[in-house]
N, CA, C and O atoms as a Maestro MAE file, in Angstrom:
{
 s_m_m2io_version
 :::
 2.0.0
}

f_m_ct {
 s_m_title
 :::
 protein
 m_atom[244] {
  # First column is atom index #
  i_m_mmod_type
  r_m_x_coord
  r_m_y_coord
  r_m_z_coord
  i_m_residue_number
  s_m_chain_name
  s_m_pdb_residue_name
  s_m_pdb_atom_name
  i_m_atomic_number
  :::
  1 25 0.853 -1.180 0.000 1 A "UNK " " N  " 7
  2 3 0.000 0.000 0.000 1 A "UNK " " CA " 6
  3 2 0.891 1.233 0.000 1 A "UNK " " C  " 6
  4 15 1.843 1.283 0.779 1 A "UNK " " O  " 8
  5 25 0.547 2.525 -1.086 2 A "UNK " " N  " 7
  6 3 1.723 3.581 -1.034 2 A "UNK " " CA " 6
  7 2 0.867 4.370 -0.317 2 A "UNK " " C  " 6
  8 15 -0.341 4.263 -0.109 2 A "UNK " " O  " 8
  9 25 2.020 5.527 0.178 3 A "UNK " " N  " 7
  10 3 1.116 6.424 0.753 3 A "UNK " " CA " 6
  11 2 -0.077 7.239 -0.222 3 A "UNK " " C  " 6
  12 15 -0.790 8.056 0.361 3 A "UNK " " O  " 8
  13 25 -0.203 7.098 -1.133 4 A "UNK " " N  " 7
  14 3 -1.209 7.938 -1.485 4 A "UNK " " CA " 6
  15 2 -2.564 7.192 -1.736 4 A "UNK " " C  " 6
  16 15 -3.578 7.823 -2.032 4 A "UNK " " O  " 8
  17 25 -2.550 5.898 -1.615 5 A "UNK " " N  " 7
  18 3 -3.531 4.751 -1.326 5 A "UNK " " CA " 6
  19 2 -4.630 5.664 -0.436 5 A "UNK " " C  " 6
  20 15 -4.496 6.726 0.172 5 A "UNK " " O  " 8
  21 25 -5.845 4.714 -0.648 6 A "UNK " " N  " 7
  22 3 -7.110 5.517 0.038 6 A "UNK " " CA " 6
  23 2 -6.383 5.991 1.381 6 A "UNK " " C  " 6
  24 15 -5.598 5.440 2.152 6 A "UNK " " O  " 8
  25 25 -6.921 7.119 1.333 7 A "UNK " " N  " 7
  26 3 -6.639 8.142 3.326 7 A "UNK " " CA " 6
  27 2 -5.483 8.040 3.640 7 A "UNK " " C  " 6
  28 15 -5.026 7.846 4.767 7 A "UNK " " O  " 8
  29 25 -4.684 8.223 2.200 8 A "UNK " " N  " 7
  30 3 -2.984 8.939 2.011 8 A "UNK " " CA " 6
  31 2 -3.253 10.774 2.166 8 A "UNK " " C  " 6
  32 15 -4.286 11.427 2.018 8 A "UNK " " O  " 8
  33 25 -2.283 11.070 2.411 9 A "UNK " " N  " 7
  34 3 -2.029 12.535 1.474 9 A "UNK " " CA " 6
  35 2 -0.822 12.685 0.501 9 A "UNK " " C  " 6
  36 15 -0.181 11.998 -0.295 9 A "UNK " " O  " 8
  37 25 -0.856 13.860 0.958 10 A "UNK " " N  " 7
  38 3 0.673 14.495 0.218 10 A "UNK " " CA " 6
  39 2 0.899 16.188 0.741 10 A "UNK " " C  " 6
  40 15 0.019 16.791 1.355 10 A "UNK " " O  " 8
  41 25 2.100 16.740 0.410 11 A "UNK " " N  " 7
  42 3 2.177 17.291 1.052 11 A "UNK " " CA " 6
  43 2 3.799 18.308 0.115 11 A "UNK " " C  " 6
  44 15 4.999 18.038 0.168 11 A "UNK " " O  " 8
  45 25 3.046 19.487 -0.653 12 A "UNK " " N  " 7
  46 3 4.579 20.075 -1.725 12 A "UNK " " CA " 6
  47 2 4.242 21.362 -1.326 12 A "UNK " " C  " 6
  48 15 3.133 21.892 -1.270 12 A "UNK " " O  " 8
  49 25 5.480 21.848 -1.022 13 A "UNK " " N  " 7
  50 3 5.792 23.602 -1.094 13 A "UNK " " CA " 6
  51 2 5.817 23.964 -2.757 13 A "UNK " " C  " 6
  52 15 6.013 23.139 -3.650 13 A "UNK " " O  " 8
  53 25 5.589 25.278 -2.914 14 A "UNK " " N  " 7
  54 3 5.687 26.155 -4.423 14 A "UNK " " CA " 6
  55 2 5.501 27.814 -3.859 14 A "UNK " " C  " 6
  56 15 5.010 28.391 -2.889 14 A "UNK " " O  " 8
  57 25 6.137 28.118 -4.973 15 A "UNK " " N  " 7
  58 3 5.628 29.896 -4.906 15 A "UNK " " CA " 6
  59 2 4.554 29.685 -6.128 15 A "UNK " " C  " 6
  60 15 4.180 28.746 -6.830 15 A "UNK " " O  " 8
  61 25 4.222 31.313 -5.968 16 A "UNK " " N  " 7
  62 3 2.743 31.821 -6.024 16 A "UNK " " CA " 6
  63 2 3.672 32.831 -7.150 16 A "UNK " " C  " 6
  64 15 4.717 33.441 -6.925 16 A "UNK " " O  " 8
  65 25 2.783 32.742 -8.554 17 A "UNK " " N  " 7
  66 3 3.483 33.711 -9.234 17 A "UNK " " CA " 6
  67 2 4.395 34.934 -8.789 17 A "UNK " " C  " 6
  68 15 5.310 35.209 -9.565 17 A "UNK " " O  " 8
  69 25 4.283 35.594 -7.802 18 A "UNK " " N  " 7
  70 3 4.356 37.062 -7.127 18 A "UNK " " CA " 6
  71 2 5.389 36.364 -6.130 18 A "UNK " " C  " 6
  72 15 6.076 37.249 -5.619 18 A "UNK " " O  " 8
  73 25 5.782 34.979 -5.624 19 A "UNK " " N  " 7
  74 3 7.249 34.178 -5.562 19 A "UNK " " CA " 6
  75 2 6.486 34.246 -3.632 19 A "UNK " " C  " 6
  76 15 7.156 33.440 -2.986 19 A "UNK " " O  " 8
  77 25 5.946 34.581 -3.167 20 A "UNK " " N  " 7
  78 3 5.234 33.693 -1.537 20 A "UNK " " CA " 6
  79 2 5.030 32.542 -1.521 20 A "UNK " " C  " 6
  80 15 4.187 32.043 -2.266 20 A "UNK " " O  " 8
  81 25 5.970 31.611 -0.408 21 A "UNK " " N  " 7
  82 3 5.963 30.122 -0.493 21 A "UNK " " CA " 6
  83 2 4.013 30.330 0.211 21 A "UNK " " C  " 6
  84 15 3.178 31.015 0.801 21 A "UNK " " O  " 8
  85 25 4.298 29.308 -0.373 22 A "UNK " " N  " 7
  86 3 2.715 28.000 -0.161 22 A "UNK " " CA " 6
  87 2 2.909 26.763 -0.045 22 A "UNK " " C  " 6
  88 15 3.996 26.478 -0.547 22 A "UNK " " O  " 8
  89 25 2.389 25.890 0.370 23 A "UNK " " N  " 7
  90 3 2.043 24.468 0.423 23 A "UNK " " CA " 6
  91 2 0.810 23.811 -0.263 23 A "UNK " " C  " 6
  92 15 -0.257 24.138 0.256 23 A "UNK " " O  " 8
  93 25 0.738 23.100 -1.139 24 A "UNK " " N  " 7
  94 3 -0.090 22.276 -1.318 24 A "UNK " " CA " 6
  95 2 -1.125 20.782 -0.820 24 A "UNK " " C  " 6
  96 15 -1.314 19.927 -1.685 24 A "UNK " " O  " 8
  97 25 -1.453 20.675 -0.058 25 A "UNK " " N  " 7
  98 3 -1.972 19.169 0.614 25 A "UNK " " CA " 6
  99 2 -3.021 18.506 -0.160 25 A "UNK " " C  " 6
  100 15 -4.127 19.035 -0.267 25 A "UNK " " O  " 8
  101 25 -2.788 17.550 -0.625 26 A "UNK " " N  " 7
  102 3 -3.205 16.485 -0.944 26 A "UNK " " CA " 6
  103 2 -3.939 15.237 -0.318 26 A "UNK " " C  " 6
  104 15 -3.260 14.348 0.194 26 A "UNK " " O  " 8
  105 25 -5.213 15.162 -0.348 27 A "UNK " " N  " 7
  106 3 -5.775 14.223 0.697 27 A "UNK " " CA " 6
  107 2 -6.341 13.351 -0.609 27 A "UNK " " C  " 6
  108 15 -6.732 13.917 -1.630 27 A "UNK " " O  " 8
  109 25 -6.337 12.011 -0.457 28 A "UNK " " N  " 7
  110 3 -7.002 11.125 -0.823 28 A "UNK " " CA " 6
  111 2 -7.794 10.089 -0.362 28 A "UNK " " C  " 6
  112 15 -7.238 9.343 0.444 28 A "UNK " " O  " 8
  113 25 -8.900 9.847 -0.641 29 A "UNK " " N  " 7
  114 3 -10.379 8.625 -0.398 29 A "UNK " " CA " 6
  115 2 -10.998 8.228 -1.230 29 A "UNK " " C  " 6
  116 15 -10.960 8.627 -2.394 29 A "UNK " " O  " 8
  117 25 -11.580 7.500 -0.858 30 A "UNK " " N  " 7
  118 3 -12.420 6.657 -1.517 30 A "UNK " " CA " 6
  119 2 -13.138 7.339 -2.331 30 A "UNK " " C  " 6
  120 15 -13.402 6.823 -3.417 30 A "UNK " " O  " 8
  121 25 -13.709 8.863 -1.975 31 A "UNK " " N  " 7
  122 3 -14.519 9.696 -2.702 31 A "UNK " " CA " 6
  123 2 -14.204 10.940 -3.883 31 A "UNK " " C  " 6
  124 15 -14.795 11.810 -4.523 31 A "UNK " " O  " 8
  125 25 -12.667 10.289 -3.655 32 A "UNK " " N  " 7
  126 3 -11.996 11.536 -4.964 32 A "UNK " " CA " 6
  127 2 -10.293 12.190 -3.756 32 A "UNK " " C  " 6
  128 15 -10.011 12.020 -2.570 32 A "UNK " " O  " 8
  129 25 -9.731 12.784 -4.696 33 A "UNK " " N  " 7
  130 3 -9.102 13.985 -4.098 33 A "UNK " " CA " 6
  131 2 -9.733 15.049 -3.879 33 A "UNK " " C  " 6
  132 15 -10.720 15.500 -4.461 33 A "UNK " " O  " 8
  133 25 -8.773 15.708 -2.472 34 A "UNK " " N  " 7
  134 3 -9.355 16.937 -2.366 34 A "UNK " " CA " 6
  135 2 -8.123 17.674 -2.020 34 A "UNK " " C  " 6
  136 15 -7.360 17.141 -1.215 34 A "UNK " " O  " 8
  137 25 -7.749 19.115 -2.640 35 A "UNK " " N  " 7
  138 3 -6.865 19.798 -2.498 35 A "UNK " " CA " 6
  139 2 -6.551 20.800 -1.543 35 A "UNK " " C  " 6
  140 15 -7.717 21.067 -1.252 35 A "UNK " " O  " 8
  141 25 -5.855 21.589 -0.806 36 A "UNK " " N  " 7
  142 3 -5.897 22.722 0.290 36 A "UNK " " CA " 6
  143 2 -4.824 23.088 -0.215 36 A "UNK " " C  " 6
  144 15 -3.899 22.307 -0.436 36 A "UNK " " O  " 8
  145 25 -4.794 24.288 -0.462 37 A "UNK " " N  " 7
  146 3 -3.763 25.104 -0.169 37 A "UNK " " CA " 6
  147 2 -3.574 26.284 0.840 37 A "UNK " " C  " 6
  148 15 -4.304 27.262 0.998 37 A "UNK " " O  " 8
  149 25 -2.167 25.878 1.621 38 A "UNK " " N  " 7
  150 3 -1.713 26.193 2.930 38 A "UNK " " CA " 6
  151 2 -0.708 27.619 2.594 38 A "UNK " " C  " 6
  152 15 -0.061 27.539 1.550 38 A "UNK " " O  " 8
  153 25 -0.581 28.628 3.239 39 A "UNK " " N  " 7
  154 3 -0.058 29.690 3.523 39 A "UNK " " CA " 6
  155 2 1.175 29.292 4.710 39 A "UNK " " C  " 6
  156 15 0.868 28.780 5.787 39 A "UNK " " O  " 8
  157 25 1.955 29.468 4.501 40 A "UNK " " N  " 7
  158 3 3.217 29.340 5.333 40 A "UNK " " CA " 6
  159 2 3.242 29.471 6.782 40 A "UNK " " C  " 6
  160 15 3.968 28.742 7.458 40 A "UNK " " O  " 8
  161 25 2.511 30.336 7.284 41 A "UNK " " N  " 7
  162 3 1.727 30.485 8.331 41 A "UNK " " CA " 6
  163 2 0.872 29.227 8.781 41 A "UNK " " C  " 6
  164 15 1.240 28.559 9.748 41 A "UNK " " O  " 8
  165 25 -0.073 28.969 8.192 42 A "UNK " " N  " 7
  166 3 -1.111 27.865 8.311 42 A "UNK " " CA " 6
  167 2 -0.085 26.188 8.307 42 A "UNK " " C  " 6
  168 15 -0.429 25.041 8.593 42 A "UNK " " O  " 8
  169 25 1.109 26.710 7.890 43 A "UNK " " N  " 7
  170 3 1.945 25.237 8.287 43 A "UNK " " CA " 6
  171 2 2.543 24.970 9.281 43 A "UNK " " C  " 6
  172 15 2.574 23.839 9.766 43 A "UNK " " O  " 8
  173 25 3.150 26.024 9.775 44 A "UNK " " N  " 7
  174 3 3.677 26.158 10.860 44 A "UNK " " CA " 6
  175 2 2.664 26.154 11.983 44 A "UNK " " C  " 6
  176 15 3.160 25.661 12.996 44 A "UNK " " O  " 8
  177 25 1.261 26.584 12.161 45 A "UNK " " N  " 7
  178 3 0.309 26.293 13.026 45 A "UNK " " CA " 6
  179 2 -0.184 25.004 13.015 45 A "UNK " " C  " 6
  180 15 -0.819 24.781 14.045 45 A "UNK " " O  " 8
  181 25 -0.126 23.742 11.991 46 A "UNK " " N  " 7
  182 3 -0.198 22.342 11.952 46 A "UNK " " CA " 6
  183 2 0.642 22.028 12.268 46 A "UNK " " C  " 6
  184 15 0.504 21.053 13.007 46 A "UNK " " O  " 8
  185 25 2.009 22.443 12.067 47 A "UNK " " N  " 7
  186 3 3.383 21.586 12.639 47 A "UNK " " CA " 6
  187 2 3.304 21.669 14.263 47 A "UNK " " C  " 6
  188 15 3.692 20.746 14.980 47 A "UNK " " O  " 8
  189 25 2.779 22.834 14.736 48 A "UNK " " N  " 7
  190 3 2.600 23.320 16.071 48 A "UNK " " CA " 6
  191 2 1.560 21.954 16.737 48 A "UNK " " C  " 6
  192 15 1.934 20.881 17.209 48 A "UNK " " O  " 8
  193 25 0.464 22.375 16.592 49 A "UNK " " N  " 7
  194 3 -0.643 21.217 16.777 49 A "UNK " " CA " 6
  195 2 -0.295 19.791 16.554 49 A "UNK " " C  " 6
  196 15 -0.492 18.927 17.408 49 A "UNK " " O  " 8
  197 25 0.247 19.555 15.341 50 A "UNK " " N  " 7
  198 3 1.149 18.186 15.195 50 A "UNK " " CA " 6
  199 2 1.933 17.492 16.449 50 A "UNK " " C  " 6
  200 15 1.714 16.382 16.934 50 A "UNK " " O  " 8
  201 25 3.074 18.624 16.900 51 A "UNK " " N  " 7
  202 3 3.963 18.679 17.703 51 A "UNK " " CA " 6
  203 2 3.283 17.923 19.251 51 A "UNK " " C  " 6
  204 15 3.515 16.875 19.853 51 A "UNK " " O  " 8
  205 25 2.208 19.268 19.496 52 A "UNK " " N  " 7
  206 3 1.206 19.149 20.588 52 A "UNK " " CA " 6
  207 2 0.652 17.646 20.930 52 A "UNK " " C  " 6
  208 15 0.996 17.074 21.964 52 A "UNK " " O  " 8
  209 25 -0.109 17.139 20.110 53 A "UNK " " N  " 7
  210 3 -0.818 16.125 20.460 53 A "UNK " " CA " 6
  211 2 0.059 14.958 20.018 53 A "UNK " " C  " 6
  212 15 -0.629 13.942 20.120 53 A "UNK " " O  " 8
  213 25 1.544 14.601 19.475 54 A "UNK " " N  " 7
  214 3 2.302 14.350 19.862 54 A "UNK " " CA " 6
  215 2 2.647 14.094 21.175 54 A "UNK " " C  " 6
  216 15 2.280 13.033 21.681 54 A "UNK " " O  " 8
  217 25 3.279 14.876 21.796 55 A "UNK " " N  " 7
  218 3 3.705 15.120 22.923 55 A "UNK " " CA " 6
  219 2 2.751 14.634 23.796 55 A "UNK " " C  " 6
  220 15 3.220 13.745 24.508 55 A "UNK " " O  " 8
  221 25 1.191 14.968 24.082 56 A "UNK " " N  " 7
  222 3 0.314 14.149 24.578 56 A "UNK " " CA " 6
  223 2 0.082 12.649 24.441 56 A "UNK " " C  " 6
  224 15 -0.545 11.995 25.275 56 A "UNK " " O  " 8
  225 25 0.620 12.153 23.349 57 A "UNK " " N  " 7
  226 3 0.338 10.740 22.987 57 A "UNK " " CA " 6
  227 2 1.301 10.114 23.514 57 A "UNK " " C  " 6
  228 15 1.057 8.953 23.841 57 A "UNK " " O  " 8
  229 25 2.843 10.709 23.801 58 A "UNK " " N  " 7
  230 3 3.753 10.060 24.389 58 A "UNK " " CA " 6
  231 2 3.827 9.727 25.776 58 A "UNK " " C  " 6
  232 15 4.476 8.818 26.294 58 A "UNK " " O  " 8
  233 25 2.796 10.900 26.522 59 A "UNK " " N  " 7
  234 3 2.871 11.067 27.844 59 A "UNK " " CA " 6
  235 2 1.839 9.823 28.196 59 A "UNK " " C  " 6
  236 15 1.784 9.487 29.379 59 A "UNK " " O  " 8
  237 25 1.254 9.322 27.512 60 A "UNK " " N  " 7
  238 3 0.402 8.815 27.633 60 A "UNK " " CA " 6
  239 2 0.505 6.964 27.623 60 A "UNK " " C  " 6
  240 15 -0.357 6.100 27.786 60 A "UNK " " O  " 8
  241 25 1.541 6.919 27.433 61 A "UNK " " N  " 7
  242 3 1.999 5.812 27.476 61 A "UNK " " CA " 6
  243 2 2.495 4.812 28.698 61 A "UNK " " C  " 6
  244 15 2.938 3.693 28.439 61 A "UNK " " O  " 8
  :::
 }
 m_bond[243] {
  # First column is bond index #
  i_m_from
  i_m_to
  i_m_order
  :::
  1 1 2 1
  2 2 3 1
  3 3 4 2
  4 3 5 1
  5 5 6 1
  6 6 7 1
  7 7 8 2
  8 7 9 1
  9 9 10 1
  10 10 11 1
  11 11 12 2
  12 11 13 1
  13 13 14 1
  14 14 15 1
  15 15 16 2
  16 15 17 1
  17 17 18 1
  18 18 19 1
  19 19 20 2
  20 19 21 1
  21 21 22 1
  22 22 23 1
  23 23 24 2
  24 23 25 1
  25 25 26 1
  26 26 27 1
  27 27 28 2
  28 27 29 1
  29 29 30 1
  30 30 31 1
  31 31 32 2
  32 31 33 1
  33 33 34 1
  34 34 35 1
  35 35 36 2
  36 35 37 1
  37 37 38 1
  38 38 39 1
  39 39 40 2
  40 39 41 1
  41 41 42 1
  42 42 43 1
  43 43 44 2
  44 43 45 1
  45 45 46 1
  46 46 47 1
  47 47 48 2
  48 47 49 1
  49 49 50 1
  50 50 51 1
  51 51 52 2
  52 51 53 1
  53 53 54 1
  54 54 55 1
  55 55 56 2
  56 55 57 1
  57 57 58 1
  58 58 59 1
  59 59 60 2
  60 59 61 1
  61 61 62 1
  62 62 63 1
  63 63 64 2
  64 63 65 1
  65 65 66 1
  66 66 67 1
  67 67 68 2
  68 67 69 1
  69 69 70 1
  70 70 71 1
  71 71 72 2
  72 71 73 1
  73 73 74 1
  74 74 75 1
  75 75 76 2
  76 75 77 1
  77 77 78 1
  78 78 79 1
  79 79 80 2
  80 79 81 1
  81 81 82 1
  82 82 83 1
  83 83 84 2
  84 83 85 1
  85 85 86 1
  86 86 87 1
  87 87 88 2
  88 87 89 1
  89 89 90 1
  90 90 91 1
  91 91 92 2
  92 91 93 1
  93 93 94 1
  94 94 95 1
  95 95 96 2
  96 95 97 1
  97 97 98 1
  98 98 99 1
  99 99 100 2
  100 99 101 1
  101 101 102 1
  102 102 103 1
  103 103 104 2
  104 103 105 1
  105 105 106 1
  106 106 107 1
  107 107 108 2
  108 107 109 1
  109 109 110 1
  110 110 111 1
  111 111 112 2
  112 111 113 1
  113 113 114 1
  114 114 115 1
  115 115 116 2
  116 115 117 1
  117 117 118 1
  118 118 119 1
  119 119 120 2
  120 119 121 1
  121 121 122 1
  122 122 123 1
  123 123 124 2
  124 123 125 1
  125 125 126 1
  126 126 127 1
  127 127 128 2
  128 127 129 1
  129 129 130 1
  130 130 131 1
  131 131 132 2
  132 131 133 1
  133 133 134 1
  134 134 135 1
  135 135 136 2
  136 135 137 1
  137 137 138 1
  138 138 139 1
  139 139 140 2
  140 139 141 1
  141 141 142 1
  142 142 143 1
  143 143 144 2
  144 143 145 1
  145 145 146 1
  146 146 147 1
  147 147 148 2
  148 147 149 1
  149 149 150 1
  150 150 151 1
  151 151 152 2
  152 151 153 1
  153 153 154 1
  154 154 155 1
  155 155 156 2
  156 155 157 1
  157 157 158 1
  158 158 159 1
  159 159 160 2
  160 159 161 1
  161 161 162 1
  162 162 163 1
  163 163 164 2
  164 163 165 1
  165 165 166 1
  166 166 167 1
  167 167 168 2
  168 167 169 1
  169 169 170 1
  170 170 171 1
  171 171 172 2
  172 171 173 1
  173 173 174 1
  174 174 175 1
  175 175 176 2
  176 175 177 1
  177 177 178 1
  178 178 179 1
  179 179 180 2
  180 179 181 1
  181 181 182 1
  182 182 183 1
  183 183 184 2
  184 183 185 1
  185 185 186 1
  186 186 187 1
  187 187 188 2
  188 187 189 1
  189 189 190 1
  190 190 191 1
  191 191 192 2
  192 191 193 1
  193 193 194 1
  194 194 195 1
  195 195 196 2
  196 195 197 1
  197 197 198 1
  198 198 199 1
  199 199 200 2
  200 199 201 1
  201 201 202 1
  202 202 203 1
  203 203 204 2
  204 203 205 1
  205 205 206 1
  206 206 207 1
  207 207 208 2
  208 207 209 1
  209 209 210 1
  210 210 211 1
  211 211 212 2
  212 211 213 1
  213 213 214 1
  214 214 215 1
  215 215 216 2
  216 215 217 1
  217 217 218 1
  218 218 219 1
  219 219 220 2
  220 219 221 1
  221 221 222 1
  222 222 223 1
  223 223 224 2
  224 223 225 1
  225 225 226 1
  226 226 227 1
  227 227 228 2
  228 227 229 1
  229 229 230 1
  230 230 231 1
  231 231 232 2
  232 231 233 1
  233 233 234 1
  234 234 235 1
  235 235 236 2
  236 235 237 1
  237 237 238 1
  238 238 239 1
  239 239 240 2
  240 239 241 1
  241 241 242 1
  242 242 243 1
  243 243 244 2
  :::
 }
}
């Protein structure tokens, strides 16, 4: 199974004609793709949250 197999994502940086990084996310299911695009900002607030409940899951052990 690759990661992009049903309830994979993905996950690419790019600039924006006018050259501001962005991110692209890629989710895949059963019901199609669906695309988001992330603001540099908005990644670093998932990496944050990521981090977070992380850290909770370890304590938790």
């Amino acid at each position: 199974m690759s990661w992009m197999d049903d309830g994979g994502f993905s996950l690419d940086a790019f600039n924006t004609v006018d050259g501001r990084p962005m991110a692209r996310m890629v989710f895949r299911t059963s019901a199609g793709q669906y695309y988001i695009i992330l603001t540099k900002t908005e990644v670093q607030r998932i990496r944050r949250e990521c981090n977070r409940i992380l850290k909770e899951m370890e304590a938790d052990k």
